[in-house]
C-alpha positions as CSV (number, residue, x, y, z in Angstrom):
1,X,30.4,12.1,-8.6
2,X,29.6,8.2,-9.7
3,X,25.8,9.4,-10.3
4,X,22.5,8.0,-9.1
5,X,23.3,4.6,-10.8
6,X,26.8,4.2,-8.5
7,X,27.3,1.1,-7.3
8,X,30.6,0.0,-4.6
9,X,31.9,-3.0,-3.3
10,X,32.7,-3.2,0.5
11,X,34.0,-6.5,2.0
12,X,32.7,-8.3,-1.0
13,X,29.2,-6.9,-0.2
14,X,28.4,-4.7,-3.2
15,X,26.2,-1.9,-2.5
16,X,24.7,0.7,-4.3
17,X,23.0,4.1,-4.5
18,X,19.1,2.5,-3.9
19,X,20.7,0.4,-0.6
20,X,22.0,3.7,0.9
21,X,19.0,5.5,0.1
22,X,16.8,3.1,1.3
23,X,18.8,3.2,4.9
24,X,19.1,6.9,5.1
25,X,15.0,7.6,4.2
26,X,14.2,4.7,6.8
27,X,16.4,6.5,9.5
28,X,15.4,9.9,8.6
29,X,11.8,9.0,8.8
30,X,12.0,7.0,12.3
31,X,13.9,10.0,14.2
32,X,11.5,12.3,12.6
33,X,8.6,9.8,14.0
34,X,9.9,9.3,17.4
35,X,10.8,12.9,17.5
36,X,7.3,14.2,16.9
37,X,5.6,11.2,19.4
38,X,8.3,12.0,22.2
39,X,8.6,15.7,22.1
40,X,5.3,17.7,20.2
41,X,2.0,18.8,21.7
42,X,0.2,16.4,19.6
43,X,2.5,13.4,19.9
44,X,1.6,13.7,23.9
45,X,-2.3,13.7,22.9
46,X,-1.3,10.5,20.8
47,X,0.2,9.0,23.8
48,X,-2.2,10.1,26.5
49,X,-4.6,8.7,23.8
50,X,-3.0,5.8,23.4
51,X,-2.7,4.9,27.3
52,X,-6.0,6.2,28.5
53,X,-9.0,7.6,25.9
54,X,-11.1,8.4,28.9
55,X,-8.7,9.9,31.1
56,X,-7.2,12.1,28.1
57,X,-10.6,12.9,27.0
58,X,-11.3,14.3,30.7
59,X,-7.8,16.1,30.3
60,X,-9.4,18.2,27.4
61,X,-7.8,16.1,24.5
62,X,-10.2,15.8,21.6
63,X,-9.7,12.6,21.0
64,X,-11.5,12.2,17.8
65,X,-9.2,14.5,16.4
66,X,-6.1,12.7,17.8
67,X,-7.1,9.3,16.4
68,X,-8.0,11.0,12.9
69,X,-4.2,12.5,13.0
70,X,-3.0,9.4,14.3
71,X,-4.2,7.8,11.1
72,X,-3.3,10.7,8.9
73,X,0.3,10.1,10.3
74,X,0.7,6.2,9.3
75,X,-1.1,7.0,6.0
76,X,1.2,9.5,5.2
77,X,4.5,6.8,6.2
78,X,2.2,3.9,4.6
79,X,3.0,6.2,1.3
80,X,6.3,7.2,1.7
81,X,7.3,3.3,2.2
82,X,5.2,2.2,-0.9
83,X,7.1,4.9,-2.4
84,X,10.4,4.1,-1.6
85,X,10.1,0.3,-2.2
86,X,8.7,1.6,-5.8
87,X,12.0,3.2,-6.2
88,X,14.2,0.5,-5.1
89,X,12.1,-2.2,-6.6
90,X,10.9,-0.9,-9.3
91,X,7.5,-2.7,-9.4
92,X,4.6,-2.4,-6.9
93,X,1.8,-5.6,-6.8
94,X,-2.0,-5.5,-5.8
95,X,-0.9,-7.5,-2.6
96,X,2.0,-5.1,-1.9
97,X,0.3,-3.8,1.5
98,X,-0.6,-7.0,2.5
99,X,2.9,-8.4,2.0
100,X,5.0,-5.5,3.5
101,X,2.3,-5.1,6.7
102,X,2.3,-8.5,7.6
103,X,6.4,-7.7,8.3
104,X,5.7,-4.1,9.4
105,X,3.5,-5.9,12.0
106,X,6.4,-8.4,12.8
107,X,8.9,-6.4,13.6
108,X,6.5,-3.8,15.8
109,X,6.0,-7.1,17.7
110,X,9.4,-8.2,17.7
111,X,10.8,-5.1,18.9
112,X,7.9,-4.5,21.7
113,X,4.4,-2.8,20.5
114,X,4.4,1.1,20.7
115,X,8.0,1.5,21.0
116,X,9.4,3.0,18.0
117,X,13.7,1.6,18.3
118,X,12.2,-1.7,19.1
119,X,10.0,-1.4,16.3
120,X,13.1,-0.5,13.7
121,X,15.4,-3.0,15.3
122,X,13.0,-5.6,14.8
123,X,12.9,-4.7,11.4
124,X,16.2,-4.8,10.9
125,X,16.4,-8.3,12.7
126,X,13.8,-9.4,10.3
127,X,15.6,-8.3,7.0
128,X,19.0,-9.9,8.4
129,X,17.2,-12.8,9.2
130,X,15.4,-13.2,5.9
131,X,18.8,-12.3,3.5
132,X,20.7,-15.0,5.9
133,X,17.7,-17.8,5.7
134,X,16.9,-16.8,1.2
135,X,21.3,-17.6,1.0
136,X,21.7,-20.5,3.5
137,X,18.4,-22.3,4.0
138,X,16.3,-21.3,0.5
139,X,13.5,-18.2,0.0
140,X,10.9,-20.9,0.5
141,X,12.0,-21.6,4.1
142,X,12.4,-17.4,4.7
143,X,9.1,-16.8,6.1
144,X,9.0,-20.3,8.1
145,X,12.5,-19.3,9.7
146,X,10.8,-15.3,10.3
147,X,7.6,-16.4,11.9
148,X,9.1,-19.3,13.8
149,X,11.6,-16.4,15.8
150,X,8.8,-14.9,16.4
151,X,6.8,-17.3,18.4
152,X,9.7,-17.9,20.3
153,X,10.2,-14.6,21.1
154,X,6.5,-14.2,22.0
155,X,6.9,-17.5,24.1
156,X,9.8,-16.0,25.9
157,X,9.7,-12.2,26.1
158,X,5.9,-11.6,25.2
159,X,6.7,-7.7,25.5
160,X,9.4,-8.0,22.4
161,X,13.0,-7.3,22.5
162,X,12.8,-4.3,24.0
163,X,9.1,-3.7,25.0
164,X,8.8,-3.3,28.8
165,X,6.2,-4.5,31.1
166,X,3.1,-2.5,31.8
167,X,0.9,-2.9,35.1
168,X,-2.3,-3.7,34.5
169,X,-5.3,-1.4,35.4
């Protein structure tokens, strides 16, 4: 009814149709991810891949294949988040990538490397994080406050927040 220009106020946090899309496209697109890693044929190759090229490749994987759709896969999300922080932004920069990767990669190492929930909840650690530091501390102190979480959560949980421990070989 209020159109794509709607805009609310809840608790005296206003939010509008670009916030709500922005959540709903980055949850669609996670479930979608972890359901295709957790529960296809391919996403097992990716895994097995992932863990072992040797012993998948001995398995009958072709793993040239599952590295190629492995990088077709984070192309394919690489565009749909340039896309979407097009639409809520409404600009896009030459360093865009660089920017929005350097946080990607800070939030897959926040939440624990190749775990997709730990992954998102870093992210969402990270953008609370930087909208509390930008109103309380100044947008110049942001990434200082970002980065210095993150050593200490290197220092003290070097798996991530919800990474788990993995035996060595």
């Amino acid at each position: 009814p209020h159109g794509v220009g709607f805009q609310t106020t809840i608790g005296g946090v206003f939010i509008s149709f670009k916030d709500v899309f922005v959540v709903v496209a980055a949850a669609i697109l996670v479930t979608l991810l972890a359901l295709f890693i957790n529960r296809s044929k391919l996403g097992k190759a990716m895994r097995a891949t992932a863990q072992d090229r040797d012993a998948s490749q001995l398995m009958g994987i072709n793993i040239n294949r599952t590295i190629a759709a492995t990088f077709f896969i984070g192309a394919v999300l690489a565009g749909a988040g340039g896309m979407i922080w097009g639409l809520y932004f409404n600009t896009i920069t030459y360093n865009l990538g660089f920017r929005t990767g350097l946080v990607a990669f800070t939030s897959a190492v926040f939440g624990g490397i190749g775990n997709i929930p730990g992954a998102a909840l870093g992210g969402m650690v990270i953008g609370l994080t930087a909208a509390f530091s930008d109103n309380y501390i100044g947008s110049k102190w942001t990434q200082v406050v970002i980065f210095g979480i993150l050593i200490g959560v290197l220092v003290f949980r070097p798996t991530g927040l919800l990474g788990m421990r993995v035996p060595e070989k």
